[in-house]
C-alpha positions as CSV (number, residue, x, y, z in Angstrom):
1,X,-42.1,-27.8,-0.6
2,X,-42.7,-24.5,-2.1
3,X,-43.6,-23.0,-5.5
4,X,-41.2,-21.4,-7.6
5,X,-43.0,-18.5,-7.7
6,X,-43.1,-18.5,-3.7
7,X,-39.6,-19.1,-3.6
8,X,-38.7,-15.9,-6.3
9,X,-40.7,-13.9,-3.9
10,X,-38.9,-14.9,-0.5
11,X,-35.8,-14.4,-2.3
12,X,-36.5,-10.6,-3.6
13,X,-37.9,-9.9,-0.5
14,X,-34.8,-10.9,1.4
15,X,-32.5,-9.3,-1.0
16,X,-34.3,-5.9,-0.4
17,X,-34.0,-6.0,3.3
18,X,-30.4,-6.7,2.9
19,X,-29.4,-4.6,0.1
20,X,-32.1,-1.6,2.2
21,X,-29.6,-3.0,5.6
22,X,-26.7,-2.6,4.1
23,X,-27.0,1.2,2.7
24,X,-28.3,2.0,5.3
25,X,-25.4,1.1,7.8
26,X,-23.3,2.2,5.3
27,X,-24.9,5.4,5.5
28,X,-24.6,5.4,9.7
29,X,-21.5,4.5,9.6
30,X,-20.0,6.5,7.2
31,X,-21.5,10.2,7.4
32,X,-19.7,11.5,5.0
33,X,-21.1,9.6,2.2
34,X,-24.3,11.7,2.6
35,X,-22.3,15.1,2.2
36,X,-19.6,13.7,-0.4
37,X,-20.6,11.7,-2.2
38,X,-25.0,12.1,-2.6
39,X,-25.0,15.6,-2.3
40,X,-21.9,17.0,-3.6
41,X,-22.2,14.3,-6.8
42,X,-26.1,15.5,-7.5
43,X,-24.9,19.0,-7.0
44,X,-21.8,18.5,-9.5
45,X,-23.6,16.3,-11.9
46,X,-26.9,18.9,-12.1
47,X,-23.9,21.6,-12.6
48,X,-22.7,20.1,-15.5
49,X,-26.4,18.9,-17.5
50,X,-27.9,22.1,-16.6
51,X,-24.5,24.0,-17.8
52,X,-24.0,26.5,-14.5
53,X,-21.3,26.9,-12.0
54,X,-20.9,25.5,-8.6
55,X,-19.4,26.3,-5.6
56,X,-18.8,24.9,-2.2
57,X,-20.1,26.5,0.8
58,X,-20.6,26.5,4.5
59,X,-24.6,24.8,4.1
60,X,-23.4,22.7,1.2
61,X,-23.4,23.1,-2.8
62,X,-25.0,26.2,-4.8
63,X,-25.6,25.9,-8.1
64,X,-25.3,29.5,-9.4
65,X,-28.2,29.6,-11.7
66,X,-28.8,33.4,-13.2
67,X,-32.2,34.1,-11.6
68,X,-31.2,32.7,-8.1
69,X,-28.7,30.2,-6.8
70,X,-30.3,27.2,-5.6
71,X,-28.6,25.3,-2.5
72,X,-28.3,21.9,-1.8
73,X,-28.1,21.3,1.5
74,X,-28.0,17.7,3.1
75,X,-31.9,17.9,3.0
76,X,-31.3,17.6,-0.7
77,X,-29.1,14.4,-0.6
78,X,-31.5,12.2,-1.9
79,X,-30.2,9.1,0.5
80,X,-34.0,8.2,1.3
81,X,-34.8,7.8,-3.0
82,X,-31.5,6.1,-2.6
83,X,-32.6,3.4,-0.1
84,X,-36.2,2.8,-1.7
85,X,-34.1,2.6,-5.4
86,X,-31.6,0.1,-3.1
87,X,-34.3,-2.2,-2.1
88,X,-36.6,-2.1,-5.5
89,X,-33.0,-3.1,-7.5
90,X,-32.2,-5.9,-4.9
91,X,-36.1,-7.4,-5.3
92,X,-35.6,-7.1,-9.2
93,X,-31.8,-8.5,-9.1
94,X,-32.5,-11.5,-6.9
95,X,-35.7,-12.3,-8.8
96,X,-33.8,-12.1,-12.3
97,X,-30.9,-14.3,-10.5
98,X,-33.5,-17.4,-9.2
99,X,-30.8,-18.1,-6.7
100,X,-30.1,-18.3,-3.3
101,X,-26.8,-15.5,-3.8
102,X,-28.7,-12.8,-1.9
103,X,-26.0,-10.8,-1.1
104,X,-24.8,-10.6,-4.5
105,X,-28.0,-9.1,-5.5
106,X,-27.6,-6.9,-2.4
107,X,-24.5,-5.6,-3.8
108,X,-25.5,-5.8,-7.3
109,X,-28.2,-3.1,-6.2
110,X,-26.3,-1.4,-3.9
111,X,-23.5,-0.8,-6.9
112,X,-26.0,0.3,-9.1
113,X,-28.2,2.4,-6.6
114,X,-25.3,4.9,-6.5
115,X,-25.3,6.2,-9.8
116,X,-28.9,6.2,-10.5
117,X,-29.4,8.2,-7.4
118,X,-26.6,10.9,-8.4
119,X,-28.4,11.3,-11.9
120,X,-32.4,11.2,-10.6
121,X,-31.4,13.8,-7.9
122,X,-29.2,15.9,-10.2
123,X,-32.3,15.7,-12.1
124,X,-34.4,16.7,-9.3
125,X,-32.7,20.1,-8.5
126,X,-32.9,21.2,-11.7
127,X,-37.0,20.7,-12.1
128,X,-36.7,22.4,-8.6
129,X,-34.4,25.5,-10.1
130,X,-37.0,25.4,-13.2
131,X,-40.1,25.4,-11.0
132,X,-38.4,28.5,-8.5
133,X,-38.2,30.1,-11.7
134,X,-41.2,29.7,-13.8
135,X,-43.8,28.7,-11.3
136,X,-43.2,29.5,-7.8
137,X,-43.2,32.8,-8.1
138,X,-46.1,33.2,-9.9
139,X,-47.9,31.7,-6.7
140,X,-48.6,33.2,-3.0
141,X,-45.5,33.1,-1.1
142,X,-47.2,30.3,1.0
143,X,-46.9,27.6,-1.4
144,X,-43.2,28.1,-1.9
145,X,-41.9,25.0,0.4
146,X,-44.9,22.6,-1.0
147,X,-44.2,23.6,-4.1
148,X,-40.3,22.9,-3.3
149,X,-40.9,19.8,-2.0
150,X,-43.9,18.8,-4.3
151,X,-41.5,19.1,-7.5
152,X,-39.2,16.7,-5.9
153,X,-41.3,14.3,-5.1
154,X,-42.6,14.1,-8.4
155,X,-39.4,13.8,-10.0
156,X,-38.7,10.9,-7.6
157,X,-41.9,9.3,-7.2
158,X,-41.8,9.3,-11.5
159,X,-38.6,7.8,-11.9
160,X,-39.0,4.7,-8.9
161,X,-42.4,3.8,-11.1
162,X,-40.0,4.4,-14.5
163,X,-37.3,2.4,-13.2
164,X,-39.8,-0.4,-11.6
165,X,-41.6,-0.6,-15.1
166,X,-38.9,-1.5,-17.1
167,X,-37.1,-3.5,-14.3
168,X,-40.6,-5.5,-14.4
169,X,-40.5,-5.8,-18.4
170,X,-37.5,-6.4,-18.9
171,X,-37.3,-9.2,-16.3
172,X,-40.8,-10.7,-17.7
173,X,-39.5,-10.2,-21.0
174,X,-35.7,-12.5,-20.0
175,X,-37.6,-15.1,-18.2
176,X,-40.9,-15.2,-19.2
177,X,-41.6,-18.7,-16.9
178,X,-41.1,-17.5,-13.9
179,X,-44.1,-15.0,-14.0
180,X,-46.6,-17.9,-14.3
């Protein structure tokens, strides 16, 4: 017979690999998601916190920003943050659930994933916008792309330890027995 404890972590484990499955089949099989719905939704969400205009074009979404219009392209679609933030919601969801409904923690996650995603990548861009404009180009033109791609993954990277922290404290702090 197995532990409790054993159990809880068999079940979160198979809840990320469905709920990490399932988005991404979702994402295979329906290609426009990527375009419509994580890149044009980060692009028209960052629009509207960061107060600038946006418009559609032939590489994607630029978001006219008054030093330089930054474009978000589907490099910028954030589907990868999306299927880490899938799987780390379906191991916290099935643990707080101590049940053998898997895939309703797979679509629990996969529900909530969405959103999150949209608002940490709309996020994202605008730290990127902010570092084009007050850091990059104070810098050799070599370090543009790192510095492009560094700011994003700190952005992400920050908010997958934020959201894991409170996912952790909050679920210690709703069923303290099951941490022992």
């Amino acid at each position: 017979m197995t532990r409790p404890h054993t159990t809880c972590l068999i079940h979160g484990l198979l809840s990320a690999v469905i709920a990490a499955g399932c988005g991404a089949v979702l994402l295979n099989v329906f290609p426009q998601l990527e375009a419509g719905v994580f890149m044009g939704g980060a692009a028209r969400l960052a629009s509207g916190l960061a107060g600038v205009p946006t418009m559609r074009t032939d590489e994607g979404w630029a978001l006219l920003f008054s030093g330089q219009p930054l474009m978000v392209t589907t490099a910028c679609s954030a589907t990868d943050f999306f299927l880490m933030t899938v799987a780390l919601l379906g191991w916290h969801f099935a643990q707080c659930l101590r049940s053998a409904l898997l895939p309703c923690a797979a679509a629990g996650a996969l529900v909530v994933a969405v959103p999150l995603t949209l608002f940490i990548n709309a996020l994202r861009l605008i730290a990127v916008e902010q570092a084009h404009r007050w850091v990059i180009p104070r810098l050799p033109a070599a370090y543009d792309l790192f510095l492009h791609m560094f700011t994003g993954a700190v952005v992400f990277l920050t908010a997958l330890i934020a959201l894991n922290l409170l996912l952790e404290f909050y679920g210690r702090s709703r069923t303290p027995h099951a941490r022992n």
